[in-house]
C-alpha positions as CSV (number, residue, x, y, z in Angstrom):
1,X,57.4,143.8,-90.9
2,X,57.0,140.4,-88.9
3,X,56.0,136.9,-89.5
4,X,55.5,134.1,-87.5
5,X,56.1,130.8,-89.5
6,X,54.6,128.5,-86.7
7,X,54.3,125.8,-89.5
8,X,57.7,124.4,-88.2
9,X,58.4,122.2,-85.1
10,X,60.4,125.2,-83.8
11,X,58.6,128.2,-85.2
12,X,61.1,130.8,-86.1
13,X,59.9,134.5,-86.1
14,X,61.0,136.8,-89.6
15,X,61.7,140.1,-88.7
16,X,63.1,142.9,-90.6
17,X,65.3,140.3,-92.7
18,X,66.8,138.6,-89.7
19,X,64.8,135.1,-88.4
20,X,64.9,134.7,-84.6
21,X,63.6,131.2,-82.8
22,X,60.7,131.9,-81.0
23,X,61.7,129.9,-78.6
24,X,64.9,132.0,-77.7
25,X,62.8,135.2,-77.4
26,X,62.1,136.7,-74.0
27,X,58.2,136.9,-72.6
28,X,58.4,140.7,-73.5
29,X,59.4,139.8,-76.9
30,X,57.0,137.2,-77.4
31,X,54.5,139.6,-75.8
32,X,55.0,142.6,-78.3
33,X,55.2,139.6,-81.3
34,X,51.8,138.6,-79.9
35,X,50.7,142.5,-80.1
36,X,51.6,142.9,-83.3
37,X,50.1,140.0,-84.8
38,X,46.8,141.0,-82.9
39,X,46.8,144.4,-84.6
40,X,47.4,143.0,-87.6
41,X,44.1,140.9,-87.3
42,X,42.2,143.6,-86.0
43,X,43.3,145.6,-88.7
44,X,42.3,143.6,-91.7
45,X,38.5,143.8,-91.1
46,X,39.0,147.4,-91.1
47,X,40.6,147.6,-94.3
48,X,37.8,145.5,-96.0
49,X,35.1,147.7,-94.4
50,X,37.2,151.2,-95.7
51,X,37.0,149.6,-98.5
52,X,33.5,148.8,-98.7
53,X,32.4,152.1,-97.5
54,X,35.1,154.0,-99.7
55,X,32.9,151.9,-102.9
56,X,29.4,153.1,-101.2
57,X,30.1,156.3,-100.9
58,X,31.4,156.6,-104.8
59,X,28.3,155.1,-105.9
60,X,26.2,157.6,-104.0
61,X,28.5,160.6,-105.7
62,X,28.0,158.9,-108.6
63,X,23.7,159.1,-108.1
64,X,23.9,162.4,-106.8
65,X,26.0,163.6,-109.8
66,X,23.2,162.0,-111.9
67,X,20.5,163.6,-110.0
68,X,21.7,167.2,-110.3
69,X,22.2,166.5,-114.2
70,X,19.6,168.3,-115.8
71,X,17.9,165.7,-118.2
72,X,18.4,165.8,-121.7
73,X,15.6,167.3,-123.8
């Protein structure tokens, strides 16, 4: 996708295989750089918490599947 290496004096955006200076991109450009990296960061808690949830709700198939086992006699 993208990545922003800002470690660098000029920071140089990776993109699709090609690197482009930040500095030679247009304020649109840099605005939909900035977007994307702002998704990105929104989405990363929401993976964690899909997972989380995804986890919870196995657990509670798993108890409900014990539940509705008929004990052993």
């Amino acid at each position: 996708m993208s990545e922003v290496d800002e470690t660098e004096e000029n920071p140089v955006l990776n993109f699709n295989g090609q690197e482009y200076p930040i500095a030679d991109l247009t304020d649109e450009q840099k605005y939909l750089v900035n977007q994307i990296q702002d998704i990105e960061n929104q989405l990363s808690p929401l993976r964690a918490k899909t997972h989380q949830l995804t986890r919870a709700k196995e657990g509670f198939v798993s108890d409900l599947e014990a539940a509705l086992t008929p004990p052993e006699e």
